[in-house]
C-alpha positions in Angstrom: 0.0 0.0 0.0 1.3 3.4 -0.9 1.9 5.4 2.0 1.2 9.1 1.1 2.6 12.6 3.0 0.3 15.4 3.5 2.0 17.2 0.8 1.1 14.5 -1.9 -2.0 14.4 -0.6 -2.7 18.1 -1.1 -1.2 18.2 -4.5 -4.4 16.0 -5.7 -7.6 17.3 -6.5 -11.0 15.5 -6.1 -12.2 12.6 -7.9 -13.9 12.9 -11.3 -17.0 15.2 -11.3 -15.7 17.4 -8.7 -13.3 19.5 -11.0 -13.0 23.4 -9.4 -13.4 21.4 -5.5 -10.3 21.9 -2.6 -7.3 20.4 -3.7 -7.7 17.3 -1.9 -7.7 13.5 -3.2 -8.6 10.5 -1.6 -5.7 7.8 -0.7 -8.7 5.1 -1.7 -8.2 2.8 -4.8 -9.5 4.3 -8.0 -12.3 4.3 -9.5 -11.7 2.0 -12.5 -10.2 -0.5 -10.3 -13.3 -2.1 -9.7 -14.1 -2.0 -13.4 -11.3 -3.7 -14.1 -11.8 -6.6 -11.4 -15.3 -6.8 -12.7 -13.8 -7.6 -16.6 -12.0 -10.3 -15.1 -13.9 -12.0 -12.6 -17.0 -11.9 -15.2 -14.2 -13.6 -17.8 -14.7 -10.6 -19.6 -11.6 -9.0 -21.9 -10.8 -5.3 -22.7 -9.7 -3.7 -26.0 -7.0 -0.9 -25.9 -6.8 0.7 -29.6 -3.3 1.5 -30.1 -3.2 5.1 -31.1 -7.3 5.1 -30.3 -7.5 4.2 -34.1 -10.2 1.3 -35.2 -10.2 1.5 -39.1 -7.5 3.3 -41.5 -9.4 6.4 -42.6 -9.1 8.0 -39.2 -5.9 10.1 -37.9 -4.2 8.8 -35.1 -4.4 10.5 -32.0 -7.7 12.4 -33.1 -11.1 13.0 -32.1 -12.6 11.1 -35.2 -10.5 7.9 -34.1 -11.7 8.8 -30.1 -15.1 8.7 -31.1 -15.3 6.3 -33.8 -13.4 3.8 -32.0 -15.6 4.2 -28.8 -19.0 3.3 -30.3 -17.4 0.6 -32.2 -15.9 -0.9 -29.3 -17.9 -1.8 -26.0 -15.9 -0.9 -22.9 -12.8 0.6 -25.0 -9.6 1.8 -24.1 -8.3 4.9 -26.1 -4.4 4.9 -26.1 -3.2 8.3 -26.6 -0.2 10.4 -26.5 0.1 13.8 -25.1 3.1 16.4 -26.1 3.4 20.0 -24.6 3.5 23.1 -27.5 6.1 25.7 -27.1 3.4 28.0 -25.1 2.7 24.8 -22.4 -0.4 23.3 -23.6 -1.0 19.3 -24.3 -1.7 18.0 -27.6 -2.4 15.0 -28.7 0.4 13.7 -31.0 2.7 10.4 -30.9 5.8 12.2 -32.5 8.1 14.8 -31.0 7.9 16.4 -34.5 4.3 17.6 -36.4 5.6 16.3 -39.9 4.7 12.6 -40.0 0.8 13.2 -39.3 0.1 16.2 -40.2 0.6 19.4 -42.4 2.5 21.3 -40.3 6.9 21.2 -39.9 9.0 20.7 -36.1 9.0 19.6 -33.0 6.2 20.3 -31.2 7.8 21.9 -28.3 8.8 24.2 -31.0 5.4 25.2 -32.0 2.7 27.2 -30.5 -0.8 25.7 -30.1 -2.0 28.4 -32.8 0.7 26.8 -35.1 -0.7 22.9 -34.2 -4.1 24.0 -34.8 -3.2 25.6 -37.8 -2.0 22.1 -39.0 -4.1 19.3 -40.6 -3.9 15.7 -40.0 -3.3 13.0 -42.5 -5.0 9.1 -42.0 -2.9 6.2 -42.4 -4.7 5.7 -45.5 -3.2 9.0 -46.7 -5.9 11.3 -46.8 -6.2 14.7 -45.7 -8.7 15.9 -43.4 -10.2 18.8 -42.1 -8.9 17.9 -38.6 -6.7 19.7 -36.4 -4.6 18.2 -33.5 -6.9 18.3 -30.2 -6.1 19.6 -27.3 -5.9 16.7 -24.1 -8.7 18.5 -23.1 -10.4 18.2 -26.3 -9.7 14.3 -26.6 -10.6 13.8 -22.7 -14.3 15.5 -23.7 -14.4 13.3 -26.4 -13.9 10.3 -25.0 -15.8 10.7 -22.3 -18.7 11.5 -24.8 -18.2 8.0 -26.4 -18.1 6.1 -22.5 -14.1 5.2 -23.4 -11.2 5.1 -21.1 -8.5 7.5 -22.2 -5.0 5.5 -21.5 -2.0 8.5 -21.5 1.3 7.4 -22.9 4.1 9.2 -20.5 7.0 8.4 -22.9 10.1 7.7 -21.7 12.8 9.5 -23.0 14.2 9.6 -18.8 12.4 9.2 -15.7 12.5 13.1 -15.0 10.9 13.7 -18.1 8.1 11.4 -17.8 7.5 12.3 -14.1 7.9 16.0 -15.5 5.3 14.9 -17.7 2.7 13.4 -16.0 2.3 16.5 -13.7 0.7 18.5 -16.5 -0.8 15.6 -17.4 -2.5 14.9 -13.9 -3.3 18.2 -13.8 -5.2 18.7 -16.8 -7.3 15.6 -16.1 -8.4 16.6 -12.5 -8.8 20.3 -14.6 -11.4 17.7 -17.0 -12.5 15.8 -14.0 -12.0 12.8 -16.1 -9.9 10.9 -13.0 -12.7 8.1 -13.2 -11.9 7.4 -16.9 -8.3 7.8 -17.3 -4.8 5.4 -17.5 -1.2 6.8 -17.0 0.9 5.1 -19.1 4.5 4.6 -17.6 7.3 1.9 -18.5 9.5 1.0 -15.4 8.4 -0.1 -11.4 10.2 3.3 -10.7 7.9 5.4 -12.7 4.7 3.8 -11.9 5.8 4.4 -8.2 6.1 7.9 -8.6 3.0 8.6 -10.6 0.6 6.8 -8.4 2.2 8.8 -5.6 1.7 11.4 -7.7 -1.8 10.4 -8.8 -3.4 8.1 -6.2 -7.1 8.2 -7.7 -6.4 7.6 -11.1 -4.8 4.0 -12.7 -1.5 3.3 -13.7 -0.3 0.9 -16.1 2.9 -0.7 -15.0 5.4 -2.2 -17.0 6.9 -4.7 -15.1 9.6 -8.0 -16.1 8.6 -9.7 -13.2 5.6 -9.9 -10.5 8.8 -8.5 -8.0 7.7 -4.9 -9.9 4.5 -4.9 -8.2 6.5 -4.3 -4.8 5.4 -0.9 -3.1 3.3 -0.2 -5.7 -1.3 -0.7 -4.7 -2.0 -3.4 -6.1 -5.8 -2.0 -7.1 -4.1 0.8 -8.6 -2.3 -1.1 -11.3 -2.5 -2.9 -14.6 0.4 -4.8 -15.1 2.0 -4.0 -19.0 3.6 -6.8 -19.9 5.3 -6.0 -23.5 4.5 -7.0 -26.8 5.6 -9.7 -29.1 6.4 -12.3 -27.0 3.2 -14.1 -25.1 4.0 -14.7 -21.2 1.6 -16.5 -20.1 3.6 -17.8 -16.6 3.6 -14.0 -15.7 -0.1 -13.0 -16.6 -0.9 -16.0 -13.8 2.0 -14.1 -11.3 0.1 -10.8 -11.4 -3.1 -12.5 -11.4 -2.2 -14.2 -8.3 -1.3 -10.4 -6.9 -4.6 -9.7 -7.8 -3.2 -7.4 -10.7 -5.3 -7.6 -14.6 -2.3 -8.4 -17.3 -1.9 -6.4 -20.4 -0.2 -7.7 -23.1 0.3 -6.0 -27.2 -0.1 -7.7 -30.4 0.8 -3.9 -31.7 4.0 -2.6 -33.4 5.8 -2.2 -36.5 3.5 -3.1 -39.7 4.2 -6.6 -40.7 6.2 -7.6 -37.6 3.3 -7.1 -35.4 1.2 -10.0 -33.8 -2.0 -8.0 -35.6 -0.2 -8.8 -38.8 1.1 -12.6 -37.9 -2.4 -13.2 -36.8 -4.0 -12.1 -39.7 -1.8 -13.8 -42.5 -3.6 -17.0 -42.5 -6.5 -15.5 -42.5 -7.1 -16.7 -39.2 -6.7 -14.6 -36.1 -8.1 -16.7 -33.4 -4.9 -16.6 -31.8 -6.3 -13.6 -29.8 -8.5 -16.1 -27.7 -5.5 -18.3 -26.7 -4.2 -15.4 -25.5 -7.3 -14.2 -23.2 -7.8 -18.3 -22.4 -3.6 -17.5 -21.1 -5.2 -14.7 -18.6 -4.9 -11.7 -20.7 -7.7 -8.9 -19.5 -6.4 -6.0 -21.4 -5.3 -6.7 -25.0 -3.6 -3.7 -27.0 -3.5 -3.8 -30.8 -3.7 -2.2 -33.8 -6.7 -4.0 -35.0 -9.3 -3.9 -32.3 -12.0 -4.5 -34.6 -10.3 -8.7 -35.7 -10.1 -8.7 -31.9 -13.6 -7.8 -31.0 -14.7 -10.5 -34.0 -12.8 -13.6 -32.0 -13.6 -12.1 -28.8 -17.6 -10.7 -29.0 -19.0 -12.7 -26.1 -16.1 -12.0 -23.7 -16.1 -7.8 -24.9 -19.4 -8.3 -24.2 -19.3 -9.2 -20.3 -17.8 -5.9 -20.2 -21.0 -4.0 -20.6 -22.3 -5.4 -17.3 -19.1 -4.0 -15.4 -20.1 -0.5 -14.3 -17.8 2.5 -14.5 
């Protein structure tokens, strides 16, 4: 159990739908952990869309994938990454730089938010749209419109950064009072200790190597990331045991992917051996093959209430 100071505990705001309340949080489990612990003891699974994209035509990272994505997907989880313009303010983009995805040229951090807005975003597919980078704020409104979970990548490009981070982050979500609806995203036991210090209402997903990463760290505050590539089923039952749900990724680089291997014979019912292994939480970058293998088990989801 995480043992808090006075001074973390004033740092926190309210639980969702009490944004603009004294700047006090609870020391409680969140809010989603009992969503989460309902998807598993139901034998239920949960989607994350990898980039909150289900289908070609829609940007990544943008409001058309956050909403079409969560009515195509019951229960779904909206991965997302959040970058800071030059004038402070989140936007949604996986890149340091605006070029891949959009109209617009440099780093982010080297752009205002007039200059990301200015910018349109290009689809997978490579069409233009009429679309403009949101704002965190925009995407948290979004999906909260659509009933998702928004899951917020903290890169890691050094633990200060990411911790660095994840205070504007935590910030703008208590600003959103979206507490009861969000995932921080965080890569090392270190991290995820310092987050959910940081953050004690709100979910953190863990990446962890072995169950030992779970040590000092709430257990019902937690979703245990455990990579991509390589199925681990002996540690999915290890953080089950702790009482932790297991997230694994079929996502990645095209044709290298799980997604991709799945899908080359046609035949992507691997996707149940991995939920049958004690996967809750799969993330991929084709949530709409997994929700085909997986439609009874997405749909035990509906009867766990957020």
């Amino acid at each position: 159990m995480i043992r808090l100071s006075l001074a973390t505990v004033l740092m926190a705001s309210t639980v969702a739908g009490c944004a603009g309340a004294p700047p006090v949080a609870p020391a409680s489990a969140p809010q989603l952990a009992a969503y989460f612990d309902c998807v598993r003891e139901r034998g239920g699974i949960a989607i994350s869309a990898h980039r909150a994209q289900s289908g070609e035509d829609q940007p990544e990272n943008s409001i058309q994938a956050i909403e079409a994505t969560g009515r195509a997907i019951p229960g779904a989880i909206l991965e997302m990454d959040a970058t800071l313009t030059r004038d402070g303010v989140l936007v949604m983009m996986h890149d340091d730089s605006l070029d891949r995805t959009t109209t617009g040229r440099g780093r982010v951090a080297d752009n205002t938010l007039a200059q990301v807005k200015a910018a349109r975003l290009r689809a997978p597919d490579g069409t233009l749209t009429d679309a403009a980078p949101p704002t965190l704020e925009e995407a948290l409104a979004a999906a909260g419109r659509v009933g998702a979970i928004a899951s917020i990548d903290l890169k890691p490009s050094s633990e200060a950064a990411t911790l660095a981070l994840a205070r504007q982050v935590v910030d703008q979500v208590r600003r959103s009072g979206a507490q009861a609806r969000v995932i921080l995203i965080t890569y090392t036991a270190e991290s995820a200790r310092a987050v959910a210090a940081l953050a004690p209402e709100m979910m953190i997903s863990a990446g962890l190597d072995d169950v030992s990463g779970l040590d000092g760290l709430n257990a019902a505050q937690i979703l245990a990331w455990t990579g991509a590539g390589e199925p681990r089923p002996a540690l999915w039952r290890a953080v089950g045991e702790r009482g932790v749900e297991a997230q694994f990724g079929t996502l990645g680089a095209p044709g290298r992917r799980l997604d991709d291997v799945y899908a080359a014979d046609g035949d992507v019912s691997e996707y149940r051996a991995l939920f049958e292994q004690g996967v809750t939480v799969i993330a991929t970058d084709a949530p709409l093959a997994v929700k085909g293998v997986l439609g009874a088990e997405l749909a035990a989801v509906g009867r766990c209430a957020r």
